[in-house]
N, C-alpha and C positions, 0 to 999 in steps of 0.2 A: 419602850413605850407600851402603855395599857393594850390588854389584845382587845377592851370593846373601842379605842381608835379604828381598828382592821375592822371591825362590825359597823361602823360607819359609815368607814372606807367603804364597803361593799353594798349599801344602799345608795350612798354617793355613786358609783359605778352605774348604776341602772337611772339615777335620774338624771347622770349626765349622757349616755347614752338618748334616753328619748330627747331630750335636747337638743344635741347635735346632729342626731339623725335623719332630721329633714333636708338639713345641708345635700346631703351626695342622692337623695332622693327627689328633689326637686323637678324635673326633668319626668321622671314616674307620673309622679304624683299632679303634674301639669297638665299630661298627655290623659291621664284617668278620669281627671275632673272638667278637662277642656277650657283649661285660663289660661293666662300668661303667666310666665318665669317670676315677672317683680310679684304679681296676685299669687303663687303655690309658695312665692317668698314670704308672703305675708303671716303663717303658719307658723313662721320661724317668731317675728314682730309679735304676732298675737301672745303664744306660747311666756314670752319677756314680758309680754304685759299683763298678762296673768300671776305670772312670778310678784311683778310690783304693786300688785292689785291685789293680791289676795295673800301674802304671807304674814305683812303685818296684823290685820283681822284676826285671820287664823290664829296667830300668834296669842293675841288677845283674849278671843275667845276660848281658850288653849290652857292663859293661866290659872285656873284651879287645879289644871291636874299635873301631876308630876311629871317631869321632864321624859322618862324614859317610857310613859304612857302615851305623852303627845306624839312620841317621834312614832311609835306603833299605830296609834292613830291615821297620823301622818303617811306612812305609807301602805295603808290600807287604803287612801283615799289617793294616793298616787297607780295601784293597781286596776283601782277601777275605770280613773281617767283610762287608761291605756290601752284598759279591756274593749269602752268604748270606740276609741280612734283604730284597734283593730275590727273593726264590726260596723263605721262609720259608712252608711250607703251615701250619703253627699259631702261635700266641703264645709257645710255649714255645718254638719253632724262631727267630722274629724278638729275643726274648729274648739266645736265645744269641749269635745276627748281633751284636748290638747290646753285648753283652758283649766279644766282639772287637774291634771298631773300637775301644770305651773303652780297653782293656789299650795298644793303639798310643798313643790320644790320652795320654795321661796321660803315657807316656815320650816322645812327642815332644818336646812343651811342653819338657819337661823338660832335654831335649839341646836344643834348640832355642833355649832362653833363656841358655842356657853359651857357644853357638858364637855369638851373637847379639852376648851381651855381649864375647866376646872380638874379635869382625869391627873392633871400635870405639876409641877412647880411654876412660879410667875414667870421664872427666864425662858420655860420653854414652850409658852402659851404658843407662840407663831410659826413654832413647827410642830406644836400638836394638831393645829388648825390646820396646816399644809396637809399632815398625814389625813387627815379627812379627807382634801382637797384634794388626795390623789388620789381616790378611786373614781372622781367628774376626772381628773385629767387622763387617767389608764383607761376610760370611757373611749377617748380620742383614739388610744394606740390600738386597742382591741374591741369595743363594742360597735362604734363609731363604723370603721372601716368593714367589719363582721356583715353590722346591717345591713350595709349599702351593697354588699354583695349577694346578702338575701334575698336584700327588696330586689334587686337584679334578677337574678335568678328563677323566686319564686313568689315575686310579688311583693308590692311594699307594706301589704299587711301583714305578710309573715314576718316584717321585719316587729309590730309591735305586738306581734306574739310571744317573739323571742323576749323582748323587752317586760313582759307581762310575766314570763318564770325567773327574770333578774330581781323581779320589783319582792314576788314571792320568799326570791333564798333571800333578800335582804332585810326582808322580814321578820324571816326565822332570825338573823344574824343579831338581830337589834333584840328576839327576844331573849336568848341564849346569852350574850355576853355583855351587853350593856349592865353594868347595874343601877340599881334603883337611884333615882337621884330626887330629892321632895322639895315640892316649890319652896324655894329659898322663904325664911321667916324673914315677917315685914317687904315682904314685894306685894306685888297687885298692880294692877293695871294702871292707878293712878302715879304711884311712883314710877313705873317704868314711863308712862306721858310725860310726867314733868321732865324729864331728862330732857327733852326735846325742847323745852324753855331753853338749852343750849345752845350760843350760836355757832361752839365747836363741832357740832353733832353734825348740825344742817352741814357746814365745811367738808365735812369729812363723807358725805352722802356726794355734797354736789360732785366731789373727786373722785367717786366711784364711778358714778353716770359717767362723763366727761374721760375718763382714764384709760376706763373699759368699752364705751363707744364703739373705737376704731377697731377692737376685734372680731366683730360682728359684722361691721360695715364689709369687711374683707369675705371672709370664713362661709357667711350668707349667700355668697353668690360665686364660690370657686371651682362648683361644678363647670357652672359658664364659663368662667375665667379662662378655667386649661382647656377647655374645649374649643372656644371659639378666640382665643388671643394663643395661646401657648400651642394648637395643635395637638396637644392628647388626645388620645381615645375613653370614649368613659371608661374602660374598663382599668384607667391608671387611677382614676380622679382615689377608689379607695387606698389604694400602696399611696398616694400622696399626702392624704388625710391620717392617712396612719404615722406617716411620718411627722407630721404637723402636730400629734399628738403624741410622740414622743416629744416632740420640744417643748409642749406643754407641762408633761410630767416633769423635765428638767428645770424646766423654768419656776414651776411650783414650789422643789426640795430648794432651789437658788435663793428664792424672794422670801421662803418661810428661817434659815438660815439668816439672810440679810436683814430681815424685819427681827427677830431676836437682839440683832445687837445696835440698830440706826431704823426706825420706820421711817418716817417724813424723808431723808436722804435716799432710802429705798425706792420709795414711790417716784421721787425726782426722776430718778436712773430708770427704770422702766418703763415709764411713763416716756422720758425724751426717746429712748430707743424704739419703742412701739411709733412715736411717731414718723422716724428716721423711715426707720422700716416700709413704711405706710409708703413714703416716696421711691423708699428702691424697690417695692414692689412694680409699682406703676409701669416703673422705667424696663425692668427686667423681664414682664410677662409673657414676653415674646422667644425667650431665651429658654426651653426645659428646663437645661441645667441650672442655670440660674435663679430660676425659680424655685425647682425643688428646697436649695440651701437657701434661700431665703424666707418661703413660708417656714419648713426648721426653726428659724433664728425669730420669725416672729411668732410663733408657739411658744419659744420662750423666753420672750418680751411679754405675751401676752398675760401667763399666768405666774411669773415672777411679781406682777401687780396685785393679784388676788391675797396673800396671807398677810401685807403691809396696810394694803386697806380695809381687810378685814379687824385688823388687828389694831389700827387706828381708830375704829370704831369705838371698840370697847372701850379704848382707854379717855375717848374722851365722852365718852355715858357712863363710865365708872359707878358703879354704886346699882344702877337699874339697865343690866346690861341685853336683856333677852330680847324685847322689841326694837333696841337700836341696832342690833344684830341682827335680825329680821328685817327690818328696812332698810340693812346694805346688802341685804341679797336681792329685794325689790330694785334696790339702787345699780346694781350690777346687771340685774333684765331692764331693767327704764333705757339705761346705755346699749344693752343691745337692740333694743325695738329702734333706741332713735339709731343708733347704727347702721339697722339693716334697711329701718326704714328711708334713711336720708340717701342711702346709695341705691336703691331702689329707686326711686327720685330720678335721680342722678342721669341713670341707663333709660328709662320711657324719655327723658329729655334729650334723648339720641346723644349723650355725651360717649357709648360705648361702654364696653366690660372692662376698661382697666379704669375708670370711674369710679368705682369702689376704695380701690387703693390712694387715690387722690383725697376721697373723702376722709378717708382712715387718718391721713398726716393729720388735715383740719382740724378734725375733732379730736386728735391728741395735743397739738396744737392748744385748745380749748380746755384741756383738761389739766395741762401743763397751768396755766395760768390760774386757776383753779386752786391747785395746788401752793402754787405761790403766795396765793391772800389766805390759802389754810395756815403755812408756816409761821408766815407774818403774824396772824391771829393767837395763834398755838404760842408764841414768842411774847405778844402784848399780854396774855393773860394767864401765862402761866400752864395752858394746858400741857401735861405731860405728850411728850413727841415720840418717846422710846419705851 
């Protein structure tokens, strides 16, 4: 594989770290600003809704210049969100920080899985996209967990300190080894919109939201989860999280692998075990052991979905692929905020902390079906599947 894949990979790293990093902070970040659990969860929801709110724009506003300009762009404007929410004196201030890094992440991804897929041959478009996807998934094993020990230790703004020299080396990395790539001849904004005259596109969006959902619904509130159902001490929730992200990274190279040679039959399979999942969490949160191997197994359910749906994208915007690639990264945070927000919900209605996991089946459930009139559709007209 190209080494600017690995230069990806390494900015991927730092924006899936501030991502995930509110997770095992939550509880900090509660106690510092004086709200409730489901309110410092909201940070998480807002952060998704920035993603889906702001990368297509971006995107947009983006296409005159060259792909390996935007991405430099891109995370220059992801450094300074971050610098902000380290430096945030209110919630509404950390809010905003964390509303800019989303607007970067959302159009990274976005340019990132175009430039990604084109470094490659066509067969191996959905594992050069995974290889990107695993510096957000090695986030989980090692930034993720890292943070949460910081913010522990020495405060949860040292954690987006640390996060703010990630943003930097990913920087350098994108400018060193990416090379130059020039806006594709005959694109622009308008042919990349028409693409969305597709009713394959929309399909294949709605099956990101809906797919991706339930791992949010979950992952969003697991600090609580092992603490107050399972009996943890915070001081396991990072070792559990880390372990959660290694099943992520596995789950990642599995789905990029399986999208290669069947997507639509990929999506099915991960998509029905993430929901599976969903209810043996429920069942088991009482049980440590139990738990442990099953958040594992649903890290990777969760990101064995990522490279098939990403990768489904493409193939059905074929031709103007960079904004529809860009609004299934939107489409993947849309899924998280309704995720985290519906199980949020869930717990203020006194249903308790293993309400999450209930919600999680549902909305796989949801996405599962989803899927289903994608295939049918993909079948009546022809869209390519694989």
């Amino acid at each position: 594989m190209p080494l600017a894949l690995f230069a990806l990979a390494i900015s991927a790293f730092g924006i899936g770290t501030t991502e995930f990093i509110i997770n095992g902070l939550l509880p900090d970040l509660a106690a510092d600003f004086a709200v409730t659990i489901p309110a410092a969860g909201l940070l998480v929801s807002g952060y998704a809704l920035g993603v889906a709110i702001g990368g297509p724009p971006l995107t947009m506003l983006g296409g005159r210049l060259s792909r390996k300009t935007m991405l430099l762009s891109l995370m220059v404007l992801f450094i300074v969100g971050n610098l902000l929410s380290a430096l945030a004196p209110s919630y509404g201030v950390l809010m905003v920080g964390r509303f800019l890094s989303a607007f970067a992440h959302g159009a990274y991804f976005g340019v990132g899985s175009v430039v990604a897929a084109d470094l490659v041959a066509p067969q191996k478009r959905a594992s050069a996209i995974a290889l990107m996807f695993t510096g957000l998934t090695l986030a989980n094993v090692l930034g993720v967990p890292l943070g949460t020990w910081i913010g522990q230790a020495f405060g949860w703004r040292a954690t987006f300190w640390v996060v703010v020299v990630i943003g930097v080396a990913g920087l350098v990395g994108v400018l060193a080894l990416v090379p130059a790539q020039p806006r594709p001849e005959g694109g622009g904004v308008l042919r990349e919109l028409v693409t969305f005259r597709k009713g394959g596109v929309w399909l294949a969006l709605a099956m990101t939201v809906f797919g991706f959902a339930p791992v949010f619904a979950v992952i969003t509130f697991i600090s609580p989860i092992m603490t107050s159902v399972g009996g943890f001490s915070p001081r396991a929730v990072p070792v559990v999280m880390a372990l959660f992200g290694v099943g992520l990274v596995v789950g990642n190279l599995i789905g990029g692998r399986l999208a290669d040679r069947a997507v639509m039959p990929s999506i099915y399979g991960s998509v029905a075990l993430l929901t599976l999942l969903g209810v043996v969490l429920a069942l088991v949160a009482g049980n440590q052991a139990a738990f442990i191997v099953t958040i594992i197994l649903f890290g990777v359910a969760a990101f064995a979905t990522v490279p098939p749906l990403q990768t489904r994208v493409l193939d059905a915007a074929a031709g103007a692929p960079t904004l529809a690639s860009a609004a299934n990264i939107g489409a993947f945070n849309l899924g998280n905020a309704i995720g985290s927000f519906v199980a949020g919900l869930t717990i203020d209605a006194g249903f308790g902390y293993t309400a999450p996991a209930w919600t999680a089946a549902l909305l796989g459930l949801t996405g599962l079906a989803v899927a289903g009139l994608a295939g049918l559709q993909a079948r009546r007209h022809l869209v390519p599947a694989a």
